[in-house]
TISE-927512 format. One line per field, with one value per residue: x, y, z of N, C-alpha, C in turn; residue in three letters; residue number from 1. Coordinates in steps of 0.05 Angstrom, whole numbers, padded with zeros to 5 digits. Atoms other than C-alpha are relative to their C-alpha. Last residue first. Layout:
BEGIN
n_px = (X|...)
n_py = (Y|...)
n_pz = (Z|...)
ca_px = (X|...)
ca_py = (Y|...)
ca_pz = (Z|...)
c_px = (X|...)
c_py = (Y|...)
c_pz = (Z|...)
residu = (ALA|...)
num = (NUM|...)
END
This chain:
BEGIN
n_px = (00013|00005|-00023|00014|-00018|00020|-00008|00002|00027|00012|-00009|-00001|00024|00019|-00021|00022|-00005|-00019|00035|-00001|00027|00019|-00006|-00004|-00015|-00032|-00033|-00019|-00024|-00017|00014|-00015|00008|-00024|00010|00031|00000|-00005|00026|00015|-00005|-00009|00003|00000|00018|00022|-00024|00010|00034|00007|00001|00025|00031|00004|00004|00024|00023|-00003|-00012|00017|-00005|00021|-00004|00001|-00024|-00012|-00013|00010|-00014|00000|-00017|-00007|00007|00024|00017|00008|00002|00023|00004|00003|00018|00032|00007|00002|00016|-00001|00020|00012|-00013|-00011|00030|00001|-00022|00019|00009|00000|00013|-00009|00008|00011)
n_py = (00020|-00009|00016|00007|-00014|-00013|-00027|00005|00008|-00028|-00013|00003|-00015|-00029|-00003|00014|00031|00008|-00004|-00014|-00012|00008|-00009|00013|00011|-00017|00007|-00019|00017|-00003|00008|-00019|00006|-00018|-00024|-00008|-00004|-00021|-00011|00005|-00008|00006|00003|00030|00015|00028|00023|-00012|00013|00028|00017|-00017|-00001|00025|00000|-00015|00032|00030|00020|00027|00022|00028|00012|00007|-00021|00002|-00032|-00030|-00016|-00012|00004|00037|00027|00020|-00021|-00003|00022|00006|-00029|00007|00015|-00010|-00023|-00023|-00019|-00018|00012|00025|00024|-00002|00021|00027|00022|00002|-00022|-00009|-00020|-00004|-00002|-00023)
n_pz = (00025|00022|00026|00029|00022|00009|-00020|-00033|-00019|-00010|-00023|-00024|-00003|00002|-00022|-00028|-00006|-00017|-00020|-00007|-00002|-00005|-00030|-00009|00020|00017|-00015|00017|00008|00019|00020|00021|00028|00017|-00009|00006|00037|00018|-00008|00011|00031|00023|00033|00019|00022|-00001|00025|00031|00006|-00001|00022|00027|-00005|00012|00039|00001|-00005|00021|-00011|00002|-00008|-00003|00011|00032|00017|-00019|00011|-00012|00002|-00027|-00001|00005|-00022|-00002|00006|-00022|-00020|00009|-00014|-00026|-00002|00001|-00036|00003|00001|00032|00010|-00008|00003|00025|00000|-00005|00013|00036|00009|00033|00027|00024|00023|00013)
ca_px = (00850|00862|00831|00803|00838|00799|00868|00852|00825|00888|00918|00885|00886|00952|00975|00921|00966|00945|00910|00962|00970|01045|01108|01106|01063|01027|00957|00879|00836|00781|00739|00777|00722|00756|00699|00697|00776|00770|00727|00770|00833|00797|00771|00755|00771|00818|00874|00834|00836|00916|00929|00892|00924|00995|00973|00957|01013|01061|01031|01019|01035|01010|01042|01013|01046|01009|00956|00930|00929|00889|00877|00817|00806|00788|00853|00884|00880|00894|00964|00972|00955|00989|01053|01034|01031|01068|01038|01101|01132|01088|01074|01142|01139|01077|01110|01115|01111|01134|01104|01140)
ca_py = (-00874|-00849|-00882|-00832|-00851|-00889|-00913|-00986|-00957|-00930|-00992|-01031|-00981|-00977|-01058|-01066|-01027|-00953|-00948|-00938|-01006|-01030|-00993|-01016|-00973|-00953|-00987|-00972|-01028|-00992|-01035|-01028|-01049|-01032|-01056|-01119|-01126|-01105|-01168|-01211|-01188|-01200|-01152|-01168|-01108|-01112|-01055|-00994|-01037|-01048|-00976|-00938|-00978|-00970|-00900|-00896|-00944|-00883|-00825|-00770|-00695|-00644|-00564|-00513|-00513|-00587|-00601|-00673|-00733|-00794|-00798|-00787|-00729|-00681|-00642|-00707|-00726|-00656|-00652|-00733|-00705|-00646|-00687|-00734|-00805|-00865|-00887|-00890|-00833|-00786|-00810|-00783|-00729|-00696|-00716|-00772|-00789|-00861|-00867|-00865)
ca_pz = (-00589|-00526|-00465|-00417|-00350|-00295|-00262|-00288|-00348|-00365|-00349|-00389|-00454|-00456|-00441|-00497|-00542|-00564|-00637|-00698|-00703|-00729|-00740|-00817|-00853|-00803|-00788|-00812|-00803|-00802|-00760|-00702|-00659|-00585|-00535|-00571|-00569|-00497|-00470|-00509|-00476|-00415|-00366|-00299|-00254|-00195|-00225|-00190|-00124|-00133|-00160|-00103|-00048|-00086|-00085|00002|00012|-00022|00013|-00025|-00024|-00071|-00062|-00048|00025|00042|-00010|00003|-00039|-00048|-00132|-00154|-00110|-00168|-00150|-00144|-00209|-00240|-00202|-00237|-00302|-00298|-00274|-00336|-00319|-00318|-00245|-00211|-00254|-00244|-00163|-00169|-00199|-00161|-00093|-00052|00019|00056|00128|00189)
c_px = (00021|00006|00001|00020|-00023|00003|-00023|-00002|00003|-00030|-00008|00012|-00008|-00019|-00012|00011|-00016|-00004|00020|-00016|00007|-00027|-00028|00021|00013|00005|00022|00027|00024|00022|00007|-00008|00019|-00005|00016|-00007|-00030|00006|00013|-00020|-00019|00001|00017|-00007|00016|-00028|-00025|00005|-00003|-00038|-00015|00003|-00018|-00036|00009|-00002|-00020|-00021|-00002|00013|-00016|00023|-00011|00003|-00008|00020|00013|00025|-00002|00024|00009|00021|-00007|-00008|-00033|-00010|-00007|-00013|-00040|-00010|00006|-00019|-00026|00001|00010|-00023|00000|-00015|-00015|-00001|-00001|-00008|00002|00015|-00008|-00004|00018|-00014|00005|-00008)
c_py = (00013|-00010|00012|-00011|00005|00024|00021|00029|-00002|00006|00028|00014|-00017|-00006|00032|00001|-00006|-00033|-00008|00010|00032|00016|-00011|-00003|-00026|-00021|00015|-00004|00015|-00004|00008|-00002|00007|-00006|00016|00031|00012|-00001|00042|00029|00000|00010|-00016|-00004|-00029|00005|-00032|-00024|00017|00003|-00021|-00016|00009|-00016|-00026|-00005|00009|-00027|-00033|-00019|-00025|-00010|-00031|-00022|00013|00031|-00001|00023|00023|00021|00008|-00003|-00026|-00021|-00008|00032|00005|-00019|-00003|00026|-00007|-00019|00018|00004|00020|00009|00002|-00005|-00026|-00028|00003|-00021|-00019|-00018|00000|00017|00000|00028|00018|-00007)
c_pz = (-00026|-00021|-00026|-00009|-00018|-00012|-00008|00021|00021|00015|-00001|00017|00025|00013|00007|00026|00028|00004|00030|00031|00008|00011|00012|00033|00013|-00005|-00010|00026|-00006|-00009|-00031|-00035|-00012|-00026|-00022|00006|-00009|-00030|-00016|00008|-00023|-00013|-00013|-00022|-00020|-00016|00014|-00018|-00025|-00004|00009|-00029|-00022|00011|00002|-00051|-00009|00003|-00010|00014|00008|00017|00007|-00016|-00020|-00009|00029|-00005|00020|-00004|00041|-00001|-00016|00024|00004|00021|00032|00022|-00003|00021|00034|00001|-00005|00024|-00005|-00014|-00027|-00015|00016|-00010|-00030|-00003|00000|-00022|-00028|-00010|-00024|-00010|-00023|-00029)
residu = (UNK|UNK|UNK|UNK|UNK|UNK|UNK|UNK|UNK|UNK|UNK|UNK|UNK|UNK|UNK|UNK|UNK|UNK|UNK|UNK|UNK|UNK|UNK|UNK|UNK|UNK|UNK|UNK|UNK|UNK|UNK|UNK|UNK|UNK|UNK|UNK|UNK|UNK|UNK|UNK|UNK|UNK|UNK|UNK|UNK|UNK|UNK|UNK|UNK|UNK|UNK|UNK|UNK|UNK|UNK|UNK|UNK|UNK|UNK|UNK|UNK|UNK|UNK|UNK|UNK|UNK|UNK|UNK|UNK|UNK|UNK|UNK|UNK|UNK|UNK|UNK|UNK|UNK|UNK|UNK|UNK|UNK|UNK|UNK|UNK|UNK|UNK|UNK|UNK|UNK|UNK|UNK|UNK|UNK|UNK|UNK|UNK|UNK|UNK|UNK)
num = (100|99|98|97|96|95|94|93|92|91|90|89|88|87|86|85|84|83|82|81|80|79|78|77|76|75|74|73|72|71|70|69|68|67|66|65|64|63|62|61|60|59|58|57|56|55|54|53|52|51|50|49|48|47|46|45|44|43|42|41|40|39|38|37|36|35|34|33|32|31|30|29|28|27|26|25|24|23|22|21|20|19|18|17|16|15|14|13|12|11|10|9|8|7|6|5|4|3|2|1)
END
């Protein structure tokens, strides 16, 4: 039998927002189906969705260019105020807006 999941869950798997993930598969980016009201997902079905969301071919290079930071502006001393390249890959991977 195959693994389900619920809004929480998949949450936490994909560290997300439960509105965001609800959202998500609302739109159908995210496989999901309503069952009750409520979302259920089947676990192979989202590591399926991560893995081909997660095969682009961005270098670190290729997001510094896309990420100009040109104002140079940083905290004091807790470093960039701008999310970390770890961020903004993986929000991409899951076709997130990246926030800035």
């Amino acid at each position: 039998m195959r693994k389900t999941l619920i809004v929480s869950e998949v949450s936490t798997f994909l560290r997300l927002h439960k509105v965001t993930v609800s959202e998500m598969a609302r739109k159908g980016r995210l496989p999901a189906a309503k069952v009750g009201g409520k979302w259920i997902f089947f676990l192979d079905e989202i590591e399926q969705f991560v893995q081909e969301s997660a095969t682009f071919k961005l270098q670190e290079k290729d997001i510094s260019e896309k990420w100009p930071y040109s104002n140079g502006k940083t905290l004091s001393s807790s470093g960039s105020r701008y999310p970390s390249l770890e961020d903004r890959l993986y929000r991409k991977a899951l076709g997130l807006p990246i926030k800035s």
